[in-house]
N, C-alpha and C positions, 0 to 999 in steps of 0.2 A: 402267643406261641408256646404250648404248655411243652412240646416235644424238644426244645429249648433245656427247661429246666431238669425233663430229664433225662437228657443226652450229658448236660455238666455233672448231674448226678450217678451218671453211670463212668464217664468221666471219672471221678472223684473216687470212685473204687478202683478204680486203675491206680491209685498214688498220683494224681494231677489235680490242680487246681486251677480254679477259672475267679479271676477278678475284673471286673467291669468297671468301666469309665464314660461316666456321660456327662454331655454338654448343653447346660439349659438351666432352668429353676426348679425349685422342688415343688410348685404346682403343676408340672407338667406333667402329662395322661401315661408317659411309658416309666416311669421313677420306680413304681410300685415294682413294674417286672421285672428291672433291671435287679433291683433290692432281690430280689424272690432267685433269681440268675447267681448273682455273686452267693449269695447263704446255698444254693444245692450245690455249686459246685467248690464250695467249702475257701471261696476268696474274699476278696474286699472291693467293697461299693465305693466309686469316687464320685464326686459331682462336680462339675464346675462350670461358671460361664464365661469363663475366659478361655482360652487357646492358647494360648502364652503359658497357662500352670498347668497344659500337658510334660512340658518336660520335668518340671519337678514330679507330677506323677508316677508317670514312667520309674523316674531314678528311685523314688522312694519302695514302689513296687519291686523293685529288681533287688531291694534291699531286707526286704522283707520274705520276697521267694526265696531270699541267702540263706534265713535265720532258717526259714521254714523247714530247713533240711536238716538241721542239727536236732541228733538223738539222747536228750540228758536225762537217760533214766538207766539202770542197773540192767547189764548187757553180756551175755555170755558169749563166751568165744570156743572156737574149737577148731582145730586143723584138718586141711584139707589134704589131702593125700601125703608124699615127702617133697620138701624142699632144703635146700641148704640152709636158708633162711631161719628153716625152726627145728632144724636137725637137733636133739639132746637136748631143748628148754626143757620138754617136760609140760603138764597141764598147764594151760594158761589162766591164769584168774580173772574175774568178772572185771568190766570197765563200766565206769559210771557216765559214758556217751560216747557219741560215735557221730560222722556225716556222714547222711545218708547216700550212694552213688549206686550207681551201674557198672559193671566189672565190662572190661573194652573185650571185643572178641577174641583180640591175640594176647591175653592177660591170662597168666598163671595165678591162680590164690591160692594164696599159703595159710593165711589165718579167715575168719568169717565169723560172723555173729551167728548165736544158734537158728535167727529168723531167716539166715542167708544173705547178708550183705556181705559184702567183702570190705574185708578190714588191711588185710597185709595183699598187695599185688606186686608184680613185674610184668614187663616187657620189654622185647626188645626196640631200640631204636636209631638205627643206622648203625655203627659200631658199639654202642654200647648200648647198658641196661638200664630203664626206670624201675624205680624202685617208688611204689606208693603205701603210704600208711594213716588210715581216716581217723583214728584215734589221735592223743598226744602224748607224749611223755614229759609233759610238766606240772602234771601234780594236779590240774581239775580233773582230768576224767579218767587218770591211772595213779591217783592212792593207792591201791588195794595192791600195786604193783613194786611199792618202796620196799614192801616186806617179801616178796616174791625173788628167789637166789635167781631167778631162768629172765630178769630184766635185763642185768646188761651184757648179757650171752645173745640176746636174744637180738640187741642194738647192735653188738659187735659183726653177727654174723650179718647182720642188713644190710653195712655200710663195706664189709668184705664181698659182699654179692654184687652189690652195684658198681664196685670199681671194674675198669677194663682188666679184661684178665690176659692174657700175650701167654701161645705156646708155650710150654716149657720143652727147651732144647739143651740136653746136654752132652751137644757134640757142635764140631764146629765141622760146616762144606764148604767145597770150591768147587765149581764149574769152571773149565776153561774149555775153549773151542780151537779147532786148527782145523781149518776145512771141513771136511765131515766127520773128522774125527771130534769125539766128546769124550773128556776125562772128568772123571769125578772123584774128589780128594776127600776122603773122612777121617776125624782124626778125635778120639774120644781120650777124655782125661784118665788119671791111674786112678783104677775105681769103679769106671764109667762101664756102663752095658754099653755089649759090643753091638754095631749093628748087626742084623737080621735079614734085612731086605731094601731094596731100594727100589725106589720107582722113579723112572726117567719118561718127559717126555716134552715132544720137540714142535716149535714152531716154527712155520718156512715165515718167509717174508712175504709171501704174498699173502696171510692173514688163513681164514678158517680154524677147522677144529683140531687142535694137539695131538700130536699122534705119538703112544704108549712108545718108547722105546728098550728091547732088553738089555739089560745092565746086571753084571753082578760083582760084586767084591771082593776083593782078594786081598789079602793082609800082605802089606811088604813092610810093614817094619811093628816097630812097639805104639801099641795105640792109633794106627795108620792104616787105613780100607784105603783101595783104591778100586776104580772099575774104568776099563776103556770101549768104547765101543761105536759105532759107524752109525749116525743116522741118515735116513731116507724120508722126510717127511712123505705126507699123502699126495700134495703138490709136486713133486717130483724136485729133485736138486736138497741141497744140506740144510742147516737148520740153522736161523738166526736166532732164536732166542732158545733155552732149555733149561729148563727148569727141573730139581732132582730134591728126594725127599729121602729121608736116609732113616729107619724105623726098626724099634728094636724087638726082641722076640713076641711081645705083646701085642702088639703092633701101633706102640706108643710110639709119637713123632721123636726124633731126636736131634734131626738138623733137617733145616732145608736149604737151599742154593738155585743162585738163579745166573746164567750166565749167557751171553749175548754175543753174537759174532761180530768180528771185527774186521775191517777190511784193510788194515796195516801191512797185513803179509803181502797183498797183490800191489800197492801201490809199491813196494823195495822195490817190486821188480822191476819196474818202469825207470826207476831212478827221478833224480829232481828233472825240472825242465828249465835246460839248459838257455833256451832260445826266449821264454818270458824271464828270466833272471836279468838276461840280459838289457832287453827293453828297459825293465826294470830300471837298473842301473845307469842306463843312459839317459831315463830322465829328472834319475836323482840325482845325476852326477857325481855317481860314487863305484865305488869298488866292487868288481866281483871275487868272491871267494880269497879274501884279503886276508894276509899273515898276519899274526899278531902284533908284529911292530909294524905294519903300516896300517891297521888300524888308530894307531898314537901321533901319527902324521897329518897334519890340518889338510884339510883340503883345498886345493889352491882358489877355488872363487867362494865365496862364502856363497850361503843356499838365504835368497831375499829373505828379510824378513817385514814385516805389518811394523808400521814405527805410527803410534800415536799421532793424529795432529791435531787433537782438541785443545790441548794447552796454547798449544799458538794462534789459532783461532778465539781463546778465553782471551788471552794476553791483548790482542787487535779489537775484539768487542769494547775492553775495558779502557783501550788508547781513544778508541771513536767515543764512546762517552764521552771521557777528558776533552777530548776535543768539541765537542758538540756543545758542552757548557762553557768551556771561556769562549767560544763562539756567540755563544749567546750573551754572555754577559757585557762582551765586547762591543756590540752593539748595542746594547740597552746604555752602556756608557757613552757612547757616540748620540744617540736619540736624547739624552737626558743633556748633555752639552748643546746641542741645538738647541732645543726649548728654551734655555736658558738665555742665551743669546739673542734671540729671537725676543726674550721680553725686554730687555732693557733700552736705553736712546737711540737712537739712530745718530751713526757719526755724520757732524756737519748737518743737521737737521737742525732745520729754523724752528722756532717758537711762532707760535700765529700771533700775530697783529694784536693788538689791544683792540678792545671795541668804540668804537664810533659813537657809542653813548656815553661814554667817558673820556669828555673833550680834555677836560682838568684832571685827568690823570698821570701821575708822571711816571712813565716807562723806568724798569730799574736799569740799571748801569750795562749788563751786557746787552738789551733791547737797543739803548741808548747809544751804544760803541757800533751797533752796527745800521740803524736806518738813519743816523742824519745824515749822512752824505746823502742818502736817497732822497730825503725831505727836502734837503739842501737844490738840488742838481730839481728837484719838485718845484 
């Protein structure tokens, strides 16, 4: 397959490599192409007849395409439009390597090598900023940089770029709501730019898009804007949330406020409810709307309480024990008194006869006390 070697060769001008892996002996009839495969596409030839030293392959290959990306040779840099980043270094001096990469599509570059790789990048990423740099600043591949004044200007302003940065406001807002009415409170330190503009705008509760509302400020006291004014969301009726930005002749932010309707005012009206207090009370057995000193007054039935009964059920488990072994033991004493019994004479049990074959025997004394009367009376 000659269109093989050179598709990896054309491959290979693209900046990619092709490394092959086969499985067999080295007498086998495809070895040669495979060898001819890995050399145009500028990779490494493996061989093996196991299956099993695929995965070391693989790992060792992955380790290798690693290296393969590192640039250690003498590398010019140059900047790419303005960034904060490289604002005031000044020319940057040559680097003795770099890794090789691809800049992401939503990546700003600030610094690059003269071939055009990107060296210094950012992006954004949810709330904050990545900040990437393919070089290093520990002495292999930026010597040329210990002598260079724009090195640690250059690290300061990186690690200032990358932190979250939060508005700067230097005024404080309030929002409060009273029906449809929205007041807006600004109040700027001695010193402070006064406000300029404000911009208010209102969300109904039933959701959609904000609707602009006019607002303007009026100074009532030293350092103190105030604006009041009537919304009407697009949804028709007042506005539950409102959000207000307070911005000074520049039209640089200086506060913003966020304020949300409450429904405290309509419930006064109604007052407490009288009729579930009461329930209430009736089934706690307690007081309604009680003076202070009869708060201090017990209440005449105490309210049940939950009383433990595991200890007394431990206490009865460990009494049944007790009782279950001298039970036992008591009986083992009683069985072992039997037995005992049971082995020794029997009361008033006769001795057997002497035998019949020993006519000239003479019987001892309690034999003899008790069968001669029988022998006798014989």
């Amino acid at each position: 397959m000659p269109y093989a070697v050179d598709l990896a060769r054309e491959v290979r001008s693209l900046g990619l490599t092709t490394s092959v892996v086969g499985i067999g002996g080295a007498q086998d009839s495809d070895v040669g192409f495979l060898q001819d495969l890995a050399a145009a596409g500028g990779g490494r030839f493996y061989l093996t007849t196991r299956g099993a030293d695929l995965r070391r392959i693989f790992v060792t290959e992955t380790r290798a395409a690693a290296l393969s990306n590192l640039r250690e040779e003498p590398t010019g840099v140059e900047a790419v439009g303005r960034s904060p980043m490289v604002d005031g270094v000044g020319p940057v001096p040559e680097l003795s390597g770099f890794v090789q990469s691809q800049p992401r599509p939503t990546a700003d570059t600030a610094l690059r090598t003269t071939d055009g790789h990107p060296l210094l990048a950012s992006w954004r990423h949810g709330l904050g900023t990545v900040v990437a740099f393919t070089s290093d600043a520990g002495g292999r591949w930026s010597q040329s940089w210990a002598e260079w004044p724009g090195a640690g200007q250059l690290m300061r302003q990186m690690a200032r770029f990358a932190q979250r940065r939060r508005a700067a406001t230097s005024a404080d807002a309030e929002v409060s709501l009273e029906g449809d009415q929205i007041v807006v409170d600004v109040r700027v330190p001695d010193g402070g730019a006064p406000p300029a503009g404000l911009e208010v705008f209102a969300h109904s509760a039933a959701g959609g898009t904000p609707a602009p509302v006019t607002a303007h400020l009026e100074r009532v006291g030293p350092g103190h804007w105030r604006a009041r004014t009537v919304a009407t969301t697009a949804q028709g009726g007042g506005a539950a949330v409102v959000v207000a930005r307070a911005r000074d002749a520049q039209g640089g932010l200086l506060a913003e406020a966020l304020g949300q309707q409450s429904a405290a005012s309509e419930w006064s009206v109604t007052g407490p409810d009288e009729a579930l207090l009461s329930q209430l009370v009736r089934l706690g057995e307690g007081r309604l709307d009680p003076s202070p000193a009869e708060t201090l007054v017990p209440a005449p039935t105490s309210v049940p309480r939950p009383v433990p009964t595991w200890p007394s059920w431990l206490l009865a488990a460990a009494a049944l024990v007790v009782m279950d072994l001298f039970a036992r033991r008591l009986e083992r004493s009683k069985s072992g008194a039997r037995r005992r019994l049971g082995e020794g004479p029997a009361m008033g049990a006769r001795k057997p006869r002497q035998s019949a074959s020993a006519p000239n025997a003479e019987p001892d004394d309690e034999e003899a006390a008790v069968d001669s009367p029988v022998e006798r009376a014989a």
